[in-house]
N, C-alpha and C positions, 0 to 999 in steps of 0.2 A: 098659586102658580109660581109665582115668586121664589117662595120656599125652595122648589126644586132646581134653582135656578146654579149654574156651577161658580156664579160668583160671589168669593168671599165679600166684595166691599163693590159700594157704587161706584169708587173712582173707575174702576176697572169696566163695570158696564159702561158708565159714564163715558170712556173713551170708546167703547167698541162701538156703542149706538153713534156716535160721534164720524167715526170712521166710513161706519155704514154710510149715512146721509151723507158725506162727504163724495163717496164711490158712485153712489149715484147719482149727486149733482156732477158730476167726471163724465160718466157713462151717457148722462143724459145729453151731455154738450159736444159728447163725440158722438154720437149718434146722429145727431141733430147737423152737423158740421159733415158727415160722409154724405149725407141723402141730401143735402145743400148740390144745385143745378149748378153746370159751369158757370154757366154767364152770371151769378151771382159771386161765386169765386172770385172771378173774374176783374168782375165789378170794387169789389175788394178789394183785392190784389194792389188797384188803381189809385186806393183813398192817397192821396198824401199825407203823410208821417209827421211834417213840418209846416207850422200856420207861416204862409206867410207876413202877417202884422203879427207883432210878438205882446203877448199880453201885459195887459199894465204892468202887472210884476217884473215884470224882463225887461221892463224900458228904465233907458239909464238919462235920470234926470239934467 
């Protein structure tokens, strides 16, 4: 099956199979995100962006 396959070298499948899995981990998480209920949006929407206690890393000795 291989054989009839139109590609000269693997890098070339290598990227399309790549691409594929790529489009549908995409498809799957837009998907997944439209049929998402408001109030969950919503809820979301609400997280806050900024901790407020800054992690060890950020604190200035």
């Amino acid at each position: 099956m291989l054989r009839n396959a139109p590609f000269a070298d693997w890098s070339a499948l290598c990227a399309l199979v790549s691409f594929a899995i790529a489009f549908v981990i995409f498809l799957g998480v837009l998907i997944r995100v439209l049929r998402m209920p408001r109030r969950e949006s919503d809820r979301l929407a609400a997280l806050p962006l900024d901790s407020e206690h800054p992690a060890a890393h950020e604190r200035k000795s």
